[in-house]
C-alpha positions as CSV (number, residue, x, y, z in Angstrom):
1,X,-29.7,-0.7,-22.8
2,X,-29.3,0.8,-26.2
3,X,-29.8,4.2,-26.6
4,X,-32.9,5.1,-28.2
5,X,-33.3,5.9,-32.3
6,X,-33.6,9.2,-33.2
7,X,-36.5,9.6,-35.2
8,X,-36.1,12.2,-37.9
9,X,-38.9,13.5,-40.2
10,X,-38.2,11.8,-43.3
11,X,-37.9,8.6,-40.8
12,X,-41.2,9.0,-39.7
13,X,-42.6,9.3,-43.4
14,X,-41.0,6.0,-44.2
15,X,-41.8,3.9,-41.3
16,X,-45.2,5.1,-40.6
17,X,-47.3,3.3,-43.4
18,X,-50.5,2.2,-41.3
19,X,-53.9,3.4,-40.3
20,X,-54.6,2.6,-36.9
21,X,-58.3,1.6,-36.3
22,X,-58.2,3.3,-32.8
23,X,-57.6,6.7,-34.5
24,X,-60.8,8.4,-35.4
25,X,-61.2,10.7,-37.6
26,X,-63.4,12.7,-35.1
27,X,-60.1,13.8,-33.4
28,X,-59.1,15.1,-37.0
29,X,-61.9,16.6,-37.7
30,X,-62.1,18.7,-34.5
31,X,-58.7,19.8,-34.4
32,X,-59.7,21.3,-38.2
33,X,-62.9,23.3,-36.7
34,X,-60.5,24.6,-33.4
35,X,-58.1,25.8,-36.1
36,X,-60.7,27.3,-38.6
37,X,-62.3,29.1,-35.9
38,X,-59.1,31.3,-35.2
39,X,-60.8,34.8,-36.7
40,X,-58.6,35.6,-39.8
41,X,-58.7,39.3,-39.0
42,X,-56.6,38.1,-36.1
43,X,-54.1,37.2,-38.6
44,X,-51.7,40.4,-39.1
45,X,-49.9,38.5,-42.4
46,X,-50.9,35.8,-45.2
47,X,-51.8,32.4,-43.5
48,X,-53.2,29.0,-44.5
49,X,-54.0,26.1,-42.1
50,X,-52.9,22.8,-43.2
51,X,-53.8,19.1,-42.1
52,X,-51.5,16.4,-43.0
53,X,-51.9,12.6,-43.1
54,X,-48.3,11.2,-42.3
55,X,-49.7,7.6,-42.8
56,X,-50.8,8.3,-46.3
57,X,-47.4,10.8,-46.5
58,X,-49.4,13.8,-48.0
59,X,-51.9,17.0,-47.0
60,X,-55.6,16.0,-46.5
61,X,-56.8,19.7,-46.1
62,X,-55.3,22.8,-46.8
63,X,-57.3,25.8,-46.2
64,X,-56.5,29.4,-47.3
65,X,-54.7,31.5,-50.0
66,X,-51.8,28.6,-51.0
67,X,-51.5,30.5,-54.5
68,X,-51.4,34.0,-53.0
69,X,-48.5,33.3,-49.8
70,X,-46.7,30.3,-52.1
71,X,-47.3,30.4,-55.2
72,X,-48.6,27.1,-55.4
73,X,-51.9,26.0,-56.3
74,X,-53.4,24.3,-52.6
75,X,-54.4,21.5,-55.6
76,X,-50.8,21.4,-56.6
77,X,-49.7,20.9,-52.8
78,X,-52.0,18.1,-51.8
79,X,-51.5,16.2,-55.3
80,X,-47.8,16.8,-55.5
81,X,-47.4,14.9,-51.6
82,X,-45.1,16.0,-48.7
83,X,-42.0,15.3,-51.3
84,X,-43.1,18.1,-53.0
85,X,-43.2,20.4,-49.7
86,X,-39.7,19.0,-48.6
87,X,-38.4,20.0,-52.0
88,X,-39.3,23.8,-51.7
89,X,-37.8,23.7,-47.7
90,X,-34.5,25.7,-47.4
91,X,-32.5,22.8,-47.8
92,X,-30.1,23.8,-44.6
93,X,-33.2,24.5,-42.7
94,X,-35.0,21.1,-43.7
95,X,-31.5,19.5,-41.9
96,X,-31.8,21.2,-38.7
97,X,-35.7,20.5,-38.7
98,X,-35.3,17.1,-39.8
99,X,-32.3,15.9,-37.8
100,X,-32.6,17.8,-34.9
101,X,-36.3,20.0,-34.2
102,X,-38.3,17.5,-35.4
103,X,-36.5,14.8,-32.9
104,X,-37.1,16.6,-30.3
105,X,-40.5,17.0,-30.8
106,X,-40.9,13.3,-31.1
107,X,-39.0,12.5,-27.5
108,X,-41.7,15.3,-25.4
109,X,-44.4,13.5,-27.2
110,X,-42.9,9.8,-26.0
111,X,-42.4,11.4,-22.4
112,X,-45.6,13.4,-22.4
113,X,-49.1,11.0,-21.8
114,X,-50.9,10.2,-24.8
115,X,-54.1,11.9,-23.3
116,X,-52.2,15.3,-23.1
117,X,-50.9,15.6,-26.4
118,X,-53.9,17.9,-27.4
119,X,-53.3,20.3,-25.1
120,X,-49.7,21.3,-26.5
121,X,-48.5,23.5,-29.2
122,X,-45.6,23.0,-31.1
123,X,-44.0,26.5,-33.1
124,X,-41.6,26.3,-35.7
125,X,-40.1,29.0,-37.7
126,X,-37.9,28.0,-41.4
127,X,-37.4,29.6,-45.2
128,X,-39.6,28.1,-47.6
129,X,-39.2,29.1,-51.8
130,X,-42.1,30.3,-53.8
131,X,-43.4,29.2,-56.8
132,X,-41.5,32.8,-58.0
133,X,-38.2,31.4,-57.0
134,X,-38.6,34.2,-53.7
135,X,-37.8,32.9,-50.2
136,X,-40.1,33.7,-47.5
137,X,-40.2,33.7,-43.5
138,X,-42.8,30.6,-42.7
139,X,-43.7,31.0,-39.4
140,X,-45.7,27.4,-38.0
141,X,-47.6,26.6,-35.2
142,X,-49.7,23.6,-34.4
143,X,-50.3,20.4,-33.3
144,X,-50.1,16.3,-33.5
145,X,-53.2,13.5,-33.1
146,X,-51.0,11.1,-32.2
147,X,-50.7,7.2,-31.4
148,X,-51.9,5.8,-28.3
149,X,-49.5,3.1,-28.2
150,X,-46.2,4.8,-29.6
151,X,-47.1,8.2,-29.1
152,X,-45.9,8.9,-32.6
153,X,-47.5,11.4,-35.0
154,X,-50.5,10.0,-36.8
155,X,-51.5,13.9,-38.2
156,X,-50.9,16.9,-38.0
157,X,-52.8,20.5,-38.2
158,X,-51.0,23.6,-38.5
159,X,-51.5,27.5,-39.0
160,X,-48.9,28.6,-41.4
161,X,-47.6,32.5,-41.8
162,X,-45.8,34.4,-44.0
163,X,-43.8,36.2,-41.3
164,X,-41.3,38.0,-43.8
165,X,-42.3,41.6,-42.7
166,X,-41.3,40.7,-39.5
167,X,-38.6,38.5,-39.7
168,X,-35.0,39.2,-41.5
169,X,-31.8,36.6,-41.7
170,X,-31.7,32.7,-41.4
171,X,-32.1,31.9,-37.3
172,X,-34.6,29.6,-36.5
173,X,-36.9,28.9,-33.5
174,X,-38.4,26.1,-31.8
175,X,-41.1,25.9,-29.3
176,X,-43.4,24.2,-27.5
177,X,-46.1,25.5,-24.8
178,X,-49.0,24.2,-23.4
179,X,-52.5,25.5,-23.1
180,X,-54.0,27.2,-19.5
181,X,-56.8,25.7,-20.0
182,X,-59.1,23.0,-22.4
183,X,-60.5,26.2,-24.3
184,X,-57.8,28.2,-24.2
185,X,-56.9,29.5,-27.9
186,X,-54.1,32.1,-27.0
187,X,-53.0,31.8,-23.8
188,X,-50.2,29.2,-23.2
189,X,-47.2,28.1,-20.5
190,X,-43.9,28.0,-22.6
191,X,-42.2,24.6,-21.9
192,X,-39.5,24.8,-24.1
193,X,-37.9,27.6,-26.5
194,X,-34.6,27.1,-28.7
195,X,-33.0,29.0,-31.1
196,X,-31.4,27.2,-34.3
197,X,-28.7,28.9,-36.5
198,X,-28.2,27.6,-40.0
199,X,-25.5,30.0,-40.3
200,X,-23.1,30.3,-37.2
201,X,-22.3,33.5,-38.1
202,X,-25.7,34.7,-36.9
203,X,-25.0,32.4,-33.2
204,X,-21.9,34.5,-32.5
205,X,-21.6,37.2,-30.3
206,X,-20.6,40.9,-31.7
207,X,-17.8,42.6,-29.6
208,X,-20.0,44.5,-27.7
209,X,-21.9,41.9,-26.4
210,X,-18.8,40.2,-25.6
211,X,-18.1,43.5,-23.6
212,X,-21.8,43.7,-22.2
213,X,-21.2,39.5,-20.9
214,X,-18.1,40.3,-19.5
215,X,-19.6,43.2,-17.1
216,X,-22.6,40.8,-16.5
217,X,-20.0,38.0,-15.5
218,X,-19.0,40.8,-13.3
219,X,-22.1,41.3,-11.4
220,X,-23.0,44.7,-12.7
221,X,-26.7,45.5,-13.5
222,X,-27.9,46.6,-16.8
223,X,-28.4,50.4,-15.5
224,X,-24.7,50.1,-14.0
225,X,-23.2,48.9,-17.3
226,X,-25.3,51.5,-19.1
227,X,-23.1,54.4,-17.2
228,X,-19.9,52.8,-17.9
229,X,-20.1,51.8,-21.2
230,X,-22.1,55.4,-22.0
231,X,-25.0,54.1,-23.3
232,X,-29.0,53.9,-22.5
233,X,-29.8,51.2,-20.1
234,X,-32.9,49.9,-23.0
235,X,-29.8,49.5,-25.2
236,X,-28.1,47.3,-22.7
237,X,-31.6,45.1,-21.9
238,X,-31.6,44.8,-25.4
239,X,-27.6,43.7,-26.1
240,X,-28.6,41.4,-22.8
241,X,-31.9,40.0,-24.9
242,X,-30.3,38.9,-27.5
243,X,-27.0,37.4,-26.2
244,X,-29.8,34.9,-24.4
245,X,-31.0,34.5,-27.4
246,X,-27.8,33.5,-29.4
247,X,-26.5,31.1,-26.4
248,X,-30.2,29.8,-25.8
249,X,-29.8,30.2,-22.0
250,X,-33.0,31.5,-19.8
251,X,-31.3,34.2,-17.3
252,X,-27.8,35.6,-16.7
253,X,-27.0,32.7,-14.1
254,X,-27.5,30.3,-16.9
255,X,-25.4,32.6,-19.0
256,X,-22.1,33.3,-17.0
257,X,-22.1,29.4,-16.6
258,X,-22.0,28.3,-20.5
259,X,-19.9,31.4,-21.2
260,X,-17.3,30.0,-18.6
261,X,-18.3,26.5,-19.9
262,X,-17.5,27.5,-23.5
263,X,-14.5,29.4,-23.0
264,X,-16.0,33.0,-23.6
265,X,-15.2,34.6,-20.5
């Protein structure tokens, strides 16, 4: 059997050209009031909340300050089509999302039963340019209405953030996590987390923590390593953090086996 296609973003935009008629727009419209009812005082940065229409390849709603977090005019957005948001993506950024997040994305929908897919949320983090020429951290979290038969995107309705106060250099993040419960709005199992560098420099491990993974490899706790390398055993949770981070592996097990795997220890 031939493997199956990777479907890539711009793939989807070009192939997906119907309307199916068993796609209401009551599911639309529902996933726009769940979104709109998210308190904006709960928002700690700039937000907007966006519904896109990947049949029609373009933004049917887009609700928020567009001109004061972009730049842009939300007129400007939904006239201009998704082009027009592709063309202000970090162009290094779009590639990983395109060729690699989005992908992913696509094959847990396929695997995942089409009566589910409300109940997960899919996180993105990339650089997007203002109208000012400025990059800024766009942090993205929402979700599809999909296709009962192909389980592909039909829409999809997103809170996006401004996240640059918070969030410095080019790494990227990917997530998905599924709701407790039907009314659950903020509580959430993770399923999957992975951490994307557009610039490997950012992916490789600084001599201490090449140090700190060595004495790990060794079997020595965080408090132990703390005494002999001299330093506070928060520092050494926190050198432990983000080499799990930069390797995208869950615990320490999962660690000493890619670092042997990769040739690092």
């Amino acid at each position: 059997m031939p493997p199956k296609k990777i479907i890539t973003y711009t793939g989807l935009l070009t192939d997906i050209y119907y309307r199916p008629k068993d796609i209401g727009s009551r599911e639309v419209l529902q996933l726009l009031r769940q979104a709109e009812a998210i308190p904006r005082q709960l928002l700690p940065f700039k937000g907007i909340i966006h519904l896109i229409d990947y049949t029609q390849r373009r933004h049917v709603a887009l609700s928020g300050e567009a001109k004061n977090m972009i730049g842009f005019d939300a007129r400007e957005v939904i006239e201009n089509g998704l082009e027009f948001v592709i063309s202000i993506f970090h162009k290094d950024d779009f590639k990983i999302y395109n060729e690699s997040i989005f992908g992913q994305a696509i094959e847990f929908l396929r695997r995942t039963p089409h009566e589910d897919h409300s109940q997960y949320v899919f996180t993105y983090s990339y650089r997007m340019k203002r109208a000012d020429g400025k990059w800024i951290q766009i942090y993205q979290q929402g979700s599809y209405v999909t296709d009962p038969k192909t389980r592909l995107p039909l829409y999809g309705i997103a809170l996006v953030t401004d996240i640059s106060p918070l969030k410095k250099g080019s790494s990227m993040i990917f997530s998905i996590d599924k709701k407790k419960n039907e009314d659950s709005r903020f509580d959430y199992d993770n399923i999957l987390t992975h951490n994307y560098y557009p610039d490997p420099e950012e992916s490789r491990l600084t001599g201490r923590e090449r140090e700190i993974l060595g004495r790990l490899a060794d079997g020595l706790s965080s408090k132990q390593i703390a005494g002999k390398l001299h330093l506070s055993e928060n520092t050494i949770v926190n050198h432990r953090k983000n080499i799990l981070r930069k390797t995208n592996t869950k615990n320490v097990a999962e660690l000493i086996r890619y670092a042997i795997n990769n040739g690092i220890i």
